[in-house]
C-alpha positions as CSV (number, residue, x, y, z in Angstrom):
1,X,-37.7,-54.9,-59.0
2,X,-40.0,-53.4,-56.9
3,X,-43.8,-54.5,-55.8
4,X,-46.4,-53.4,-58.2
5,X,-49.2,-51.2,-56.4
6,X,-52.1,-49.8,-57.4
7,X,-51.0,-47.2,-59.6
8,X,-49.1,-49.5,-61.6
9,X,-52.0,-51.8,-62.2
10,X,-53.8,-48.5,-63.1
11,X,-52.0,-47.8,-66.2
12,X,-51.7,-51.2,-67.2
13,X,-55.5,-51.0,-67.3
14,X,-55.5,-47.7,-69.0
15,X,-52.8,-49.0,-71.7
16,X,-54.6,-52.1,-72.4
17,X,-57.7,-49.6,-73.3
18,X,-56.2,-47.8,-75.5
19,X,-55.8,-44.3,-73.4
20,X,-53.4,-42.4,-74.9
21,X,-53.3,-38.9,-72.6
22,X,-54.3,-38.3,-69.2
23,X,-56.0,-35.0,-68.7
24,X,-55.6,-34.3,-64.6
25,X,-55.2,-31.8,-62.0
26,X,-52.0,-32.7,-60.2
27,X,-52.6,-33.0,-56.4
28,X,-50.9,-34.9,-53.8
29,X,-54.0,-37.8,-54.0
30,X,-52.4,-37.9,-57.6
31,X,-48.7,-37.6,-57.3
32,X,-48.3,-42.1,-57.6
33,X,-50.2,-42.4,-60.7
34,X,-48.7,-39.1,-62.1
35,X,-45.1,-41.0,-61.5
36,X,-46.2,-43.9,-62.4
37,X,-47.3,-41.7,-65.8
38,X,-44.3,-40.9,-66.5
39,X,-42.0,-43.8,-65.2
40,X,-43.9,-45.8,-67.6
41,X,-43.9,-43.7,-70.7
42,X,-46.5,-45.4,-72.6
43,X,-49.2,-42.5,-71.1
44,X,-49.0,-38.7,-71.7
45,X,-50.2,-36.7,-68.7
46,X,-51.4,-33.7,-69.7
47,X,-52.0,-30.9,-66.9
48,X,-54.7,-28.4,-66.4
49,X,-56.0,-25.9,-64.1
50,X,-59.7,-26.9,-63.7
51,X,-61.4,-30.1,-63.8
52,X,-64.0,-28.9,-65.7
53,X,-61.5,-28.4,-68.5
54,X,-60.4,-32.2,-68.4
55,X,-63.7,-32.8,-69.0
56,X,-64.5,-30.8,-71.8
57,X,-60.8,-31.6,-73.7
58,X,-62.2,-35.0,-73.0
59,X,-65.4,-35.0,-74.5
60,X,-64.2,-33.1,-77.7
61,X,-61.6,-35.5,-78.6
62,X,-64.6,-38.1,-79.7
């Protein structure tokens, strides 16, 4: 088994609050948590084109 690093802890956190989707611009800043995304499984990352989107899927979903 391998080290955990930040991006595990990161969806532990995430998990333990209750998060169920991820709405994120992939980069390459993002590529470890979006692998540790879907590694895990317990997450659903959910793409999109512009942050400003994120937000707004966010905010409309409470």
């Amino acid at each position: 088994m391998m080290p955990k690093n930040v991006s595990d802890y990161l969806v532990e956190m995430l998990v333990e609050a209750a998060v169920k989707d991820i709405y994120a611009i992939t980069s390459d800043s993002l590529n470890p948590v979006n692998d540790t995304v879907l590694r895990d499984g317990r997450l659903q990352w959910i793409p999109v084109r512009h942050e400003e989107t994120s937000h707004k899927i966010n905010i409309n979903q409470y």
